[in-house]
C-alpha positions in Angstrom: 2.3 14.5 18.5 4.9 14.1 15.7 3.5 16.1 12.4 4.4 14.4 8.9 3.6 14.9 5.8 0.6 13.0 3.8 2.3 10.6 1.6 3.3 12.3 -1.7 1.6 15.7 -0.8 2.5 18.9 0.8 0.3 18.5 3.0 0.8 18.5 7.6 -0.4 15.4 9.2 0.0 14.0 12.5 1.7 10.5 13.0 -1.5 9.1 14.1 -4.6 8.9 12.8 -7.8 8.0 14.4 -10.3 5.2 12.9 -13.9 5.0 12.9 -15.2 1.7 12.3 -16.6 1.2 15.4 -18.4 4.3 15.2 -22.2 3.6 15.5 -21.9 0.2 16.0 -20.1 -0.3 19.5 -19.0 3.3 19.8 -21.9 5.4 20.4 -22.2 9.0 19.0 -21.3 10.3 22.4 -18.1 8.4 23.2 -17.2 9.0 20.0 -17.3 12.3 20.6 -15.1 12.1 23.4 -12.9 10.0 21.3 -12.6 12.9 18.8 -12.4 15.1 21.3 -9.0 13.4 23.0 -7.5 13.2 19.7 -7.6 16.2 18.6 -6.3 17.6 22.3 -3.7 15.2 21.7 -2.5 17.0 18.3 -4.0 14.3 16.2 -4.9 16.0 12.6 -6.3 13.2 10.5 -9.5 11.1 10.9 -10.5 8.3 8.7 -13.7 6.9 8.5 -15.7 5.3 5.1 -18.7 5.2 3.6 -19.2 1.7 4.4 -18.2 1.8 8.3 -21.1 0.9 10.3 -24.0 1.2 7.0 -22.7 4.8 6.9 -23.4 6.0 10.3 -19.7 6.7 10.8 -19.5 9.8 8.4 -22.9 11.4 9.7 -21.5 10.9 13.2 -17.8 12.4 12.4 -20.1 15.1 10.5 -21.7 16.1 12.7 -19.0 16.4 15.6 -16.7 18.4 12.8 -20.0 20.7 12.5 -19.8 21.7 16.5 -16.0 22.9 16.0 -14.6 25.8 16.1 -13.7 27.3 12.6 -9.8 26.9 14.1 -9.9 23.0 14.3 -12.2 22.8 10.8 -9.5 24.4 9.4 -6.7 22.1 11.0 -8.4 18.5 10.8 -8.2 16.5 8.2 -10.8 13.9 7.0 -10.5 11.0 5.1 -12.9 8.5 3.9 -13.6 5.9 1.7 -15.8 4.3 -1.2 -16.3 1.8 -3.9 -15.8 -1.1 -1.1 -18.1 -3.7 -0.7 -20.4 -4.9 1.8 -22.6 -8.0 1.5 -26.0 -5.6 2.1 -24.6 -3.6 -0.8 -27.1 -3.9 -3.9 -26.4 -4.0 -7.4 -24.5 -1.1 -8.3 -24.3 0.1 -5.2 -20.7 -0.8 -4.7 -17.5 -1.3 -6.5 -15.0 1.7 -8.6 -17.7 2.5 -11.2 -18.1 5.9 -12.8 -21.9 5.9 -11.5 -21.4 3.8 -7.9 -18.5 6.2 -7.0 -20.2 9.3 -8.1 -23.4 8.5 -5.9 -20.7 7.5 -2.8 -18.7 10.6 -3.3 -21.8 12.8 -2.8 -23.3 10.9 -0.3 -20.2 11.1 1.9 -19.7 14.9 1.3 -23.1 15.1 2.4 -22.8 13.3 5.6 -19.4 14.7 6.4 -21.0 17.9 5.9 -18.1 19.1 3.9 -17.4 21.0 0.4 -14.0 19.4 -0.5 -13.0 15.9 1.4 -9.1 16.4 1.8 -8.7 12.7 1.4 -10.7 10.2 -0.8 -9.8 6.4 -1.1 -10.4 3.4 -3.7 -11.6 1.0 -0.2 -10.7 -2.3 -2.6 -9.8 -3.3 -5.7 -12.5 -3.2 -8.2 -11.4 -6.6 -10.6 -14.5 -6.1 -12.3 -13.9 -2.6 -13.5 -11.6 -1.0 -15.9 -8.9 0.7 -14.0 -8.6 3.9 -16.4 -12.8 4.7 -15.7 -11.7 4.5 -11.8 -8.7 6.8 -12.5 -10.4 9.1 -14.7 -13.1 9.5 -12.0 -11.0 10.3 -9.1 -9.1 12.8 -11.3 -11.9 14.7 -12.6 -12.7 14.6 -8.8 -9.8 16.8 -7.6 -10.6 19.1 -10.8 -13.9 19.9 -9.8 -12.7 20.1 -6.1 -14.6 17.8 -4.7 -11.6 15.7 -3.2 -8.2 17.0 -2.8 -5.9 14.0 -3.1 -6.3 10.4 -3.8 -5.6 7.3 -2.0 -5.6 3.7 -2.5 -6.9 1.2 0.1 -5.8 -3.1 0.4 -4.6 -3.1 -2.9 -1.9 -5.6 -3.8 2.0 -4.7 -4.9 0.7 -5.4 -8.6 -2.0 -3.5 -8.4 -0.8 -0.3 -6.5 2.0 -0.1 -9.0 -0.6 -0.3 -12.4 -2.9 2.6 -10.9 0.5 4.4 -10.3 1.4 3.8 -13.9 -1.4 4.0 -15.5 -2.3 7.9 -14.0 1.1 8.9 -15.0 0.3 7.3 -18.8 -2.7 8.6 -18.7 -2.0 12.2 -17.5 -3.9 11.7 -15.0 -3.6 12.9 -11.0 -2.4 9.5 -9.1 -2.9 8.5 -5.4 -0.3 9.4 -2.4 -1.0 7.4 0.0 -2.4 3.6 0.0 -3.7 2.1 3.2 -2.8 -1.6 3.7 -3.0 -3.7 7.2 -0.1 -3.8 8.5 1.6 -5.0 12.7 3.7 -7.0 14.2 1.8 -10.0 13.2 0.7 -8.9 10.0 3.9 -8.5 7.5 3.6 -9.8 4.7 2.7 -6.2 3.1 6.5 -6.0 3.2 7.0 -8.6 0.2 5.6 -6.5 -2.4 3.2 -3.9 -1.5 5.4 -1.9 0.7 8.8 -1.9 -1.8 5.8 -0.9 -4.3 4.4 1.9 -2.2 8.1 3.2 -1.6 9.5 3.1 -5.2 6.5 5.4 -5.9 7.1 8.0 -3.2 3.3 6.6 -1.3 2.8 7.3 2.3 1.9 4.1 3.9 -1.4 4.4 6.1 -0.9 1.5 8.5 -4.4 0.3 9.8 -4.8 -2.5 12.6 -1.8 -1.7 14.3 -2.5 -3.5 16.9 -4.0 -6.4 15.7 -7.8 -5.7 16.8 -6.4 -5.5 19.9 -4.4 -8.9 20.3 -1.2 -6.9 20.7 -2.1 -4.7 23.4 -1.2 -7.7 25.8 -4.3 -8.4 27.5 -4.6 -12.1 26.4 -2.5 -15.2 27.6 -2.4 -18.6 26.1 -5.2 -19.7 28.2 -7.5 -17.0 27.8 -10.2 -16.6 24.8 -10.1 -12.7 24.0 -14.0 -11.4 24.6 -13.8 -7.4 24.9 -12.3 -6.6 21.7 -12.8 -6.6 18.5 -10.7 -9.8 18.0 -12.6 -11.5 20.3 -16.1 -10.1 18.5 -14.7 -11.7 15.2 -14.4 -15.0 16.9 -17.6 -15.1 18.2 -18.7 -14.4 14.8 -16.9 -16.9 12.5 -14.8 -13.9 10.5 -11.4 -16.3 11.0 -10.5 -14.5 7.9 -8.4 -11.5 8.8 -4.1 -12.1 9.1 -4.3 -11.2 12.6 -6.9 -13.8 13.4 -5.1 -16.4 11.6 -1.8 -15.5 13.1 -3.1 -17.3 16.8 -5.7 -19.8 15.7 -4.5 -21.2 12.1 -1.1 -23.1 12.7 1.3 -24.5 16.0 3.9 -22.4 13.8 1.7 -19.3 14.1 0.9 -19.3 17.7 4.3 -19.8 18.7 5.5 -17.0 16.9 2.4 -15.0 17.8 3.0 -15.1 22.2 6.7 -15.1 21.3 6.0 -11.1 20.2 3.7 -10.6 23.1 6.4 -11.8 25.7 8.8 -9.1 24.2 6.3 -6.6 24.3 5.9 -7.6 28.3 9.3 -7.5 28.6 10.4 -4.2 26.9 6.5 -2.2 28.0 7.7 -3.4 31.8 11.7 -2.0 31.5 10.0 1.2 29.8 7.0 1.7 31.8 4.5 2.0 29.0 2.2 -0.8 28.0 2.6 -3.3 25.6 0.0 -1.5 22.9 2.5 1.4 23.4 5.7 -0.6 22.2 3.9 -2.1 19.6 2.9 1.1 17.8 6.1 2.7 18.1 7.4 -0.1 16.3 4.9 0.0 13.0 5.9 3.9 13.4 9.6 3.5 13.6 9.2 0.5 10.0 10.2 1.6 6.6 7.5 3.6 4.4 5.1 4.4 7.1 3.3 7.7 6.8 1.2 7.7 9.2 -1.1 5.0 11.5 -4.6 4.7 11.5 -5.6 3.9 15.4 -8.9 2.0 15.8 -10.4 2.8 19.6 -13.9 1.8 20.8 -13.2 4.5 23.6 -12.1 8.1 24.5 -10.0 6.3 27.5 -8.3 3.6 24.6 -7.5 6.4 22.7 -6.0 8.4 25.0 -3.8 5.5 26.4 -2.5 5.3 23.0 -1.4 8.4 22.4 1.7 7.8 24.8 3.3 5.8 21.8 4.8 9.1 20.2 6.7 10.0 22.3 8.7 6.3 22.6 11.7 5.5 20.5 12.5 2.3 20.6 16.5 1.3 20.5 17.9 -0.4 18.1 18.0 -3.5 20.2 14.2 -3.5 20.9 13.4 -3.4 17.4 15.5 -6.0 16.3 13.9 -8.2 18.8 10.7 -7.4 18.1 11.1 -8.0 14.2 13.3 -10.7 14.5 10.5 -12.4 16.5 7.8 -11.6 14.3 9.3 -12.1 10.9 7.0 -14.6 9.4 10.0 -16.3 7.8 8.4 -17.6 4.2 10.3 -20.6 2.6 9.0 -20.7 -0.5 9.8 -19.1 -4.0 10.4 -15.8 -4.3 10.1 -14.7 -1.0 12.1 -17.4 1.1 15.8 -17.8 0.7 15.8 -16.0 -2.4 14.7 -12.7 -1.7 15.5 -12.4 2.0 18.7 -10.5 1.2 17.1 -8.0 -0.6 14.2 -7.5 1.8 16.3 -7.2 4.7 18.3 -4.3 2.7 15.1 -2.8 1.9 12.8 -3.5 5.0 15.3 -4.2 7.7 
């Protein structure tokens, strides 16, 4: 697998990364396993989970796999996770970017993960409640006690990404490399601001739902209601919220658009033997700003079908078609007309 580097650091990663959201909810410890196990066979270095994922049953499960390893791959893997984010069984204090919620989430997860040092800890949302500098100040002293060794950012907006950047550096104060954002064919619209913002600053982009909770791996036709994913498991239970969700269901504009990407996906998967969840990743890999792509799997055999999209480079004509098709074309102030010229220099 193609290393990188994490975002701003020094520091080796692999291209992909390997999500845990699922695990210990429809994943069970022992596929997970597996899953972890396929990876890391593949030459996949970082794995991100959250303190939040599955009430917390993620870490102790990636904690305790990381415990059976050999020193050799302890020493090679990298783990990420998460805190401050909120959940809706979260009690007072119990979430958000204070000094005292993040303190109590940073221990807990070093706990679980069974670790001295987590090599990567992430903000999981802004905090609008919270002053930015107690947030900063926390994850600085943080790295200076050793407890973390770099700091990322997680679904911030352009605005806010580029205030934590310029507060740290006003502040003296160690600042993130990497931010994670959502980010596909049919989820773009990180490339208005918070991309250009992640850039100017040197931040790796962590790309998570590459493929669209599964929508872009080409199972599902016009006529067919998605059920064994985890887009169809958010229709079943109302959550119409997330940007690939809305990209089918929420306007005749959207859908067109949406099976006009998944016909080009057929098209160039069939002339390049590979599957259409293949041709999709290698086009977040191949966008502007990405660092690295955070693969969500339910499975060992998911995640080892998706470790084929390394090795494909797309040609130029493949990825014009694909973003041509996808671009989600806004025609209103600043981001129609306007600043299309200037994204398409930036982002093209």
């Amino acid at each position: 697998m193609k290393q990188v580097l994490l975002g701003a650091s020094g520091v080796g990663t692999s291209m992909f990364a390997l999500g845990t959201a699922t695990f210990g909810d429809s994943t069970d410890e022992a596929e997970a396993g597996r899953a972890l196990d396929v990876f890391v066979d593949s030459g996949g270095l970082l794995i991100d989970t959250a303190d939040g994922y599955t009430g917390g049953r993620a870490e102790e499960i990636v904690g305790r796999w990381l415990g059976r390893q050999p020193a050799e791959i302890r020493a090679r893997v990298l783990i990420a996770t998460k805190g401050g984010g909120y959940t809706t069984t979260a009690a007072m204090n119990e979430w958000g970017n204070t000094r005292h919620n993040l303190t109590r989430a940073l221990d807990t997860s070093l706990t679980k993960l069974g670790l001295d040092s987590i090599p990567l800890y992430q903000v999981h949302a802004w905090d609008p409640l919270t002053p930015l500098e107690e947030t900063l100040s926390f994850l600085d002293n943080a790295v200076r006690q050793g407890k973390i060794q770099y700091i990322g950012l997680s679904n911030f907006t352009g605005w806010q990404l580029q205030k934590a950047v310029d507060l740290a550096k006003t502040l003296g104060l160690i600042g993130p490399v990497v931010y994670q954002a959502q980010y596909s064919l049919l989820c773009r619209e990180v490339e208005w601001e918070i991309i250009p913002a992640g850039m100017a600053n040197g931040l790796g982009l962590l790309a998570w739902s590459p493929l669209s909770g599964g929508l872009l791996t080409g199972k599902y036709t016009t006529d067919e209601r998605p059920r064994d994913s985890r887009f169809g498991a958010q229709l079943d239970r109302g959550m119409m919220h997330d940007n690939y969700v809305a990209a089918l269901y929420s306007s005749h504009v959207a859908q067109d658009r949406t099976w006009a990407v998944l016909k080009i996906l057929h098209d160039i998967a069939a002339t390049r033997n590979v599957t259409p969840a293949v041709v999709a990743l290698a086009w977040v890999t191949a966008r502007p700003g990405v660092s690295c792509v955070v693969l969500g799997a339910r499975n060992s055999e998911q995640v080892a079908a998706n470790m084929a999209a390394p090795d494909l480079t797309l040609d130029a004509d493949e990825l014009a078609r694909l973003t041509e098709a996808s671009d989600p074309a806004p025609s209103g102030y600043p981001y129609g007309k306007f600043g299309a010229a200037l994204r398409a220099r930036l982002l093209p």
